[in-house]
C-alpha positions as CSV (number, residue, x, y, z in Angstrom):
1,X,-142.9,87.0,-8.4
2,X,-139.8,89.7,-8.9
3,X,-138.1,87.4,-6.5
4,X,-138.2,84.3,-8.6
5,X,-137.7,86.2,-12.1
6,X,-134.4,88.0,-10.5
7,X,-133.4,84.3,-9.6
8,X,-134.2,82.9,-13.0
9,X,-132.1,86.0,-14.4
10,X,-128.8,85.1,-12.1
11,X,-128.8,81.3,-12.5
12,X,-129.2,82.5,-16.2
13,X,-126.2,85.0,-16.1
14,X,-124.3,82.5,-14.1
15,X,-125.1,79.2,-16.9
16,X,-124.0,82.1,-19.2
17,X,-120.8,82.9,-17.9
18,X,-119.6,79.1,-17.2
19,X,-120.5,78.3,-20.9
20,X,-118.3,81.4,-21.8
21,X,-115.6,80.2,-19.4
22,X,-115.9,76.6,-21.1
23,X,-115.9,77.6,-24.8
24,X,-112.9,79.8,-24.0
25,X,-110.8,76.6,-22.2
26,X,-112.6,74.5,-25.3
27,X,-111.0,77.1,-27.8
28,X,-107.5,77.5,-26.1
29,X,-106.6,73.6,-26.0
30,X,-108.0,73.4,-29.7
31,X,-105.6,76.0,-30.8
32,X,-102.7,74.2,-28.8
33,X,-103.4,71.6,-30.4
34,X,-103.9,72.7,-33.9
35,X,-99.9,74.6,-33.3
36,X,-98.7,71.4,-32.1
37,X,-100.0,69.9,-35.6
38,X,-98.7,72.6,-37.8
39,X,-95.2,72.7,-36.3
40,X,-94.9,68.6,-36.1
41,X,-96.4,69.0,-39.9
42,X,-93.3,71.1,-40.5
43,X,-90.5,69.1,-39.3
44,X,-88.2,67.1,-42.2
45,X,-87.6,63.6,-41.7
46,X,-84.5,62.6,-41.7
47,X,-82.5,59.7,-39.7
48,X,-81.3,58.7,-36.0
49,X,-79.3,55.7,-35.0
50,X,-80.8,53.5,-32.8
51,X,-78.6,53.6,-29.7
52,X,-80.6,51.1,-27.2
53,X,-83.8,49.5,-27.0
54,X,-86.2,47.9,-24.8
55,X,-88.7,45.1,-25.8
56,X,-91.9,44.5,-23.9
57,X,-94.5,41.9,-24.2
58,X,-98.2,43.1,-22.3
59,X,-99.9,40.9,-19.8
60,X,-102.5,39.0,-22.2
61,X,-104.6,38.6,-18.7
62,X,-103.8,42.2,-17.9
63,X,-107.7,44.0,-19.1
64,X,-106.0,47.5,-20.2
65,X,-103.8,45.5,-22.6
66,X,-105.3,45.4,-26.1
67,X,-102.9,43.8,-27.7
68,X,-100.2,41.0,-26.9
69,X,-97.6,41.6,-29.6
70,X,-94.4,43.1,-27.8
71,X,-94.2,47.0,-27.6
72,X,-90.5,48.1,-28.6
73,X,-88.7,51.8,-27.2
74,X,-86.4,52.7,-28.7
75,X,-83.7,55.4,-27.5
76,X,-82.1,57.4,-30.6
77,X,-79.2,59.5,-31.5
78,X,-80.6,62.7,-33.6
79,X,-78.2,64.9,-35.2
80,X,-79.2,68.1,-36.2
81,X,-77.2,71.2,-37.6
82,X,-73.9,69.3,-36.1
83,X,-75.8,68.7,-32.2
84,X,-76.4,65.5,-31.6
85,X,-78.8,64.6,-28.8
86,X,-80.5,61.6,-27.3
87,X,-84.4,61.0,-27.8
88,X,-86.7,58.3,-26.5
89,X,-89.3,56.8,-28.9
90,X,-92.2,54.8,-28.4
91,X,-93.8,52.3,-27.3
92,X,-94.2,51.4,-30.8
93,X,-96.1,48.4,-32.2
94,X,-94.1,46.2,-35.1
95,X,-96.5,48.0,-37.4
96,X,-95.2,51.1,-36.3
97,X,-91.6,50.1,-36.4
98,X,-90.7,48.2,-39.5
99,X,-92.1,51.0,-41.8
100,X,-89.4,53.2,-40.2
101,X,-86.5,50.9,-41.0
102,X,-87.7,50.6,-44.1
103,X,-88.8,46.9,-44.1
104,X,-92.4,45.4,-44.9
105,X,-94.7,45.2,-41.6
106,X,-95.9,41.7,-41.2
107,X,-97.6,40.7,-37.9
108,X,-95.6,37.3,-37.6
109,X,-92.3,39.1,-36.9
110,X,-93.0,40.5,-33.9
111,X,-92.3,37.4,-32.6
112,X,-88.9,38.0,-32.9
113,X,-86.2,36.2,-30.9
114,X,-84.0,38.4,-28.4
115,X,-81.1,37.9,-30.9
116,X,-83.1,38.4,-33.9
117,X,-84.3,41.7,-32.5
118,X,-80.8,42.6,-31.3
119,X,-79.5,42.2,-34.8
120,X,-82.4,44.0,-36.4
121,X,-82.2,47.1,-34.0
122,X,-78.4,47.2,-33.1
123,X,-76.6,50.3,-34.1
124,X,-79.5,50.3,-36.8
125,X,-80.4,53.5,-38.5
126,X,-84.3,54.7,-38.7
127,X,-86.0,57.1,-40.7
128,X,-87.7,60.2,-38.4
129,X,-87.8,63.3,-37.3
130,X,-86.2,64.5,-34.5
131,X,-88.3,67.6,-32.7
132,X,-85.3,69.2,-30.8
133,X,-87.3,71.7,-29.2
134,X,-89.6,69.2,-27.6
135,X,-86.9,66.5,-27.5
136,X,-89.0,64.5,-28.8
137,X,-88.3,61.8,-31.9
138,X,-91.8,61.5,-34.5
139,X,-92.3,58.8,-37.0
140,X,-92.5,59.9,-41.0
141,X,-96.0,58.3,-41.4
142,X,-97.5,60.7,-38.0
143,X,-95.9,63.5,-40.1
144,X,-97.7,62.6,-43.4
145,X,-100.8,61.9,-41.3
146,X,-100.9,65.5,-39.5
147,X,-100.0,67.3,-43.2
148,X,-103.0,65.3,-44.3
149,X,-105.5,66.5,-41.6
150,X,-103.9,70.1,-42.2
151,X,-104.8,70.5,-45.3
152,X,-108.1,68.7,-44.9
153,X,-108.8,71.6,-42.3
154,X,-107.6,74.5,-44.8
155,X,-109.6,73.0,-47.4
156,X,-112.2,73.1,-44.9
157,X,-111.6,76.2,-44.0
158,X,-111.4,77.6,-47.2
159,X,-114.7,76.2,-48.3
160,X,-116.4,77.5,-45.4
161,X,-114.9,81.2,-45.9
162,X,-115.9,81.1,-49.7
163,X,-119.6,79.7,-48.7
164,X,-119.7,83.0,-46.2
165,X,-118.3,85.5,-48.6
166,X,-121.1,83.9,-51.3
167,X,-124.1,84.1,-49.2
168,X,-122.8,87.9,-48.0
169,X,-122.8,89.1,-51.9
170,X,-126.1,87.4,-52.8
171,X,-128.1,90.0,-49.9
């Protein structure tokens, strides 16, 4: 009877220690992400030329492709404090992309011709933010959208905190 209580006891210690170890791992790539978030958040737009580009169409018969519209990358030219530098961006959807040059997304002009997309893109200038630690280009609206869940999770936050400090001054 010890026998199978001092078993019970280290598959117990053991489940322990591996949902420690877990909630640790679960806690570190939350906060790596939540840093990410805060210092994207913090980046100002401003604008890149467009210096090249690449258009692809997916495979409609493909099964990972969801959609068929073409996928654009683009490569940039970021300037910041006089350094200029080159960044890759995308693949972006026409949603994505017309926004950023500042032009109404409509779903029938993706179907761009190759010249139509060469004079829409060539030596073009698009609104972004360049991440030069990362060397990595973000869009405006991915900005707005991570200063948005940031201060939904202050808020959050801050509600929780103030439900805490509430229920600790009514005992």
């Amino acid at each position: 009877m010890i026998v199978v209580f001092v078993i019970l006891g280290g598959l117990l210690w053991l489940i322990s220690l591996l949902l420690l170890a877990f909630s640790a791992w679960a806690f570190y790539k939350l906060a790596r992400l939540l840093w990410a978030k805060i210092l994207s958040a913090l980046l100002r737009p401003g604008t890149a030329q467009i210096t090249a580009y690449e258009i692809s169409t997916p495979d409609p018969d493909n099964q990972d492709a969801q959609d068929s519209r073409p996928q654009i990358r683009l490569e940039l030219d970021c300037e910041r404090h006089g350094q200029h530098f080159q960044i890759s961006l995308g693949p972006l959807t026409c949603e994505e992309l017309f926004p950023a040059l500042d032009l109404p997304a409509h779903h029938v002009a993706c179907w761009l011709s190759e010249e139509d997309w060469q004079q829409l893109l060539d030596k073009r200038w698009i609104t972004i933010a360049c991440d030069w630690r990362q060397h990595k280009a973000i869009l405006t609206n991915q900005i707005r959208k991570d200063r948005r869940l940031l201060l939904v999770s202050f808020l959050s936050l801050s509600l929780f905190a103030l439900i805490v400090t509430l229920s600790l001054l009514q005992h």
